[in-house]
C-alpha positions in Angstrom: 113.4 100.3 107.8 115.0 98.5 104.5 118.4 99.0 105.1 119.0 97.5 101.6 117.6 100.2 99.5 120.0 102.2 101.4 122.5 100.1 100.8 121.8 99.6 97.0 121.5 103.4 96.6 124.6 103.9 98.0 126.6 101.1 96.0 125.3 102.0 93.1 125.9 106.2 93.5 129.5 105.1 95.2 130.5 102.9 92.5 130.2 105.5 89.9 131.6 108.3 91.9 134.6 106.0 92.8 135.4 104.7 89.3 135.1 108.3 87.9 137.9 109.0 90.7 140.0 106.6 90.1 139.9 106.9 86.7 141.8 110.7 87.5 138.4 112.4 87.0 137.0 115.3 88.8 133.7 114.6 90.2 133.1 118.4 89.8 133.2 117.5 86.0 129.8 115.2 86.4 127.6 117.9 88.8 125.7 120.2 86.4 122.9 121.7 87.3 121.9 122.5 83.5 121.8 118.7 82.6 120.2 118.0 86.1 117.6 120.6 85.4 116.7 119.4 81.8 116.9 115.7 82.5 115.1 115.3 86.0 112.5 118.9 85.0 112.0 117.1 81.5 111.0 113.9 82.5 109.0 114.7 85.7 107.0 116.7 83.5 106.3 114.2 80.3 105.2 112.1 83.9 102.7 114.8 85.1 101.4 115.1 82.0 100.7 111.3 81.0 99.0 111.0 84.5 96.4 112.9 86.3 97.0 114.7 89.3 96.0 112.2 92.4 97.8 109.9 90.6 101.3 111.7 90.7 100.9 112.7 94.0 99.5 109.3 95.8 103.0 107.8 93.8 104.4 111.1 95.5 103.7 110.2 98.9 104.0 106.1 98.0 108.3 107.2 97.6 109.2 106.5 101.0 107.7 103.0 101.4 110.8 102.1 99.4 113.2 102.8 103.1 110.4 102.7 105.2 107.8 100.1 104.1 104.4 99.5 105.5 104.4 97.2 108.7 103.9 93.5 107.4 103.4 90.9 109.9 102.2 87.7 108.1 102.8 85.4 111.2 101.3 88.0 113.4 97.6 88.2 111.2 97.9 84.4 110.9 97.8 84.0 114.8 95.5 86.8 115.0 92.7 85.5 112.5 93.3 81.7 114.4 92.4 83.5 117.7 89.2 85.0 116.2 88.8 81.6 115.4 88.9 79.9 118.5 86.9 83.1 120.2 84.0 82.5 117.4 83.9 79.1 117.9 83.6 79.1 121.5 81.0 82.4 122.0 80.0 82.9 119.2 80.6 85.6 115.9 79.3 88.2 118.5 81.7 87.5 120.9 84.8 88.9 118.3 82.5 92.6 118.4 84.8 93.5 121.6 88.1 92.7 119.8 87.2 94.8 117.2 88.3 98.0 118.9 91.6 96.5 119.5 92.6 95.9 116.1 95.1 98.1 114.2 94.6 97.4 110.5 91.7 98.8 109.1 90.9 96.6 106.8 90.7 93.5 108.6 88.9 95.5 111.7 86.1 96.1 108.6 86.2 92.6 107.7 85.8 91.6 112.0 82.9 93.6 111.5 81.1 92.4 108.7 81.6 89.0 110.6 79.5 90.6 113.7 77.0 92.0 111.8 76.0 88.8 110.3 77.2 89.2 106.6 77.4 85.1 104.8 80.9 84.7 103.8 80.2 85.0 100.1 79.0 88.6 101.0 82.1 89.5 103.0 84.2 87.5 100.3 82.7 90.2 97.5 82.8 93.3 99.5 86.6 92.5 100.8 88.2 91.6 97.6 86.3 94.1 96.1 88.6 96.7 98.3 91.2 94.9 97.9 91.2 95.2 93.8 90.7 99.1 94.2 93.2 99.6 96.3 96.0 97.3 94.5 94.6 99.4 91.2 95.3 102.9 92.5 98.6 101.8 94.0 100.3 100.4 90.8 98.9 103.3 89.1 101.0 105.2 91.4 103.8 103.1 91.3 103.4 103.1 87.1 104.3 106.6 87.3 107.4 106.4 88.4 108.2 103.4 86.0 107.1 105.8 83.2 109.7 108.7 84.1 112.3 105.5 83.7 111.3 105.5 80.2 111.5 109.0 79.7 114.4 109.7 81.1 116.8 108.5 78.7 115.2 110.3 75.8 115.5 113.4 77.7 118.7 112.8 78.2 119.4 112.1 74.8 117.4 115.8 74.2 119.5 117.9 76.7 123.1 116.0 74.6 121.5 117.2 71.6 121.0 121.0 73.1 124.3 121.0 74.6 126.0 120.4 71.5 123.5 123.1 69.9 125.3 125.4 72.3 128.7 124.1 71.1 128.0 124.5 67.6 126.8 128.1 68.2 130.3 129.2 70.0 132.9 127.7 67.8 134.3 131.2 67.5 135.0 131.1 71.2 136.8 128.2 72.2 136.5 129.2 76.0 133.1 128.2 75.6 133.0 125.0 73.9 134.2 122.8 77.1 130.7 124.0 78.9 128.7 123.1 76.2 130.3 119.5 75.3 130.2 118.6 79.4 126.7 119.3 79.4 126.0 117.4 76.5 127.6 114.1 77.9 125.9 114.5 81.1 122.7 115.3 80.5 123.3 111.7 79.0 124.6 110.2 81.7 121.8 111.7 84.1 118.9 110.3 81.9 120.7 107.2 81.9 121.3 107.0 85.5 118.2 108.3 87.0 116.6 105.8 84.9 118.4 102.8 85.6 119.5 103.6 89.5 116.2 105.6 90.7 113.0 105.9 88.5 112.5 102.3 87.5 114.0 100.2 90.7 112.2 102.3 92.9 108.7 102.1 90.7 109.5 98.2 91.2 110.0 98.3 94.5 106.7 99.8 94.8 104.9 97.6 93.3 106.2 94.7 95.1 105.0 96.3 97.9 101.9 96.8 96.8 101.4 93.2 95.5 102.5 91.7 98.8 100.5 94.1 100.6 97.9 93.1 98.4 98.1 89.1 99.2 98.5 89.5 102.5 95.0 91.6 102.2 94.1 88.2 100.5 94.8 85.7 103.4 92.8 88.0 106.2 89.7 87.8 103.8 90.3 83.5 102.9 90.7 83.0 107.0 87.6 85.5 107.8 85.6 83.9 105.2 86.8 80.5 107.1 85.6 81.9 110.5 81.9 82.8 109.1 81.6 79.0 107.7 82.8 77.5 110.7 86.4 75.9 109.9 88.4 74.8 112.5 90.7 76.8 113.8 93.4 74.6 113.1 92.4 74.0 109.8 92.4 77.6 109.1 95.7 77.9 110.2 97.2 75.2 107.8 95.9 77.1 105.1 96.6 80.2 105.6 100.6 79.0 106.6 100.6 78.4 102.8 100.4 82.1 101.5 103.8 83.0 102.5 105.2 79.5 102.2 109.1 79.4 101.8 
């Protein structure tokens, strides 16, 4: 769990609320579901339609990563690739076919494999970062889309202001209506502005931090297999792949 992107959301939404309090105003005055409607409806669909649809919905189902991140265990692979070291080196690349079974990520049990079946390391070099290239692709494509509904938001804002005073301008006879139409008009601003700048874009940044350190840590289980299949030492292995997430 990232407790800090709880945190953040919840410093950022509270500060807001809590000047807009203490400034004497009524928070009722910033919940409209008109401006919410335009803003967030507006700019999740300029975002469907930019991107196709396995695109929005793998960024869809990426969302949670941002509280809930993928399990990433650098120090735990590192001592894991060192052990298929010291098996290899000892029994054999054959002898690492029974660990395989045993191994949670998938894409280092495919590279354990590749090992056992023989492949030279330039083979299971290709094939892995291959993978890894595709995946890291389809992932910031995902992550993209929310970045794009950051820079759409605004403008939609801006759009929902302008129709809000439309409204205004077409009930100046009635002065009971012209409070509605003005509220909605600054806060369909603020929305765009806020979804943009609290939400859409941290969050698509988030992501794709993610997905790049998802993406090297892909990067030092292909450098210490390749290692294994040309015979390193074990310690030697280790020393280099300490360096990836040097502090």
């Amino acid at each position: 769990m990232d407790f800090l992107s709880i945190v953040g959301v919840l410093v950022a939404v509270g500060s807001i609320v809590l000047g807009q309090l203490l400034e004497g105003g009524n928070l009722g005055s910033i919940l409209q579901p008109t401006a919410f409607l335009i803003v967030i409806g507006g700019t999740l669909g300029a975002a469907m339609l930019q991107y196709p649809l396995p695109v929005f919905l793998r960024s869809i189902r990426m969302l949670p990563w941002v509280v809930r991140p993928p399990r990433s265990d650098p120090q735990g692979v590192i001592h894991a690739v060192v052990r298929y070291s010291d098996v290899a080196r000892r029994n054999g690349l054959l002898a690492l076919e029974s660990l395989i079974d045993g191994v949670d990520d998938a894409f280092l049990r495919r590279g354990l494999q590749l090992l056992v079946d023989g492949a030279d390391p330039a083979k299971i070099r290709s094939t892995m970062e291959h993978e890894i290239q595709a995946v890291e692709h389809r992932d910031s494509q995902a992550a993209r889309v929310l970045e794009s509904a950051g820079g759409y938001a605004p403008t939609v804002g801006i759009l929902g202001a302008v129709l809000g005073l439309i409204h205004v301008m077409e009930n100046l006879a009635d002065p009971a209506k012209l409070g509605a139409g003005i509220a909605v008009a600054f806060v369909a601003t603020i929305y765009g502005v806020g979804s943009a700048n609290l939400f859409f874009l941290p969050v698509a940044n988030k992501m794709k931090s993610i997905v790049h350190e998802r993406a090297k840590l892909q990067e030092l289980m292909v450098d210490g297999l390749v290692a294994i299949a040309e015979g390193e030492n074990p310690r030697m292995i280790e020393g280099r792949l300490q360096g990836y997430f040097a502090q």
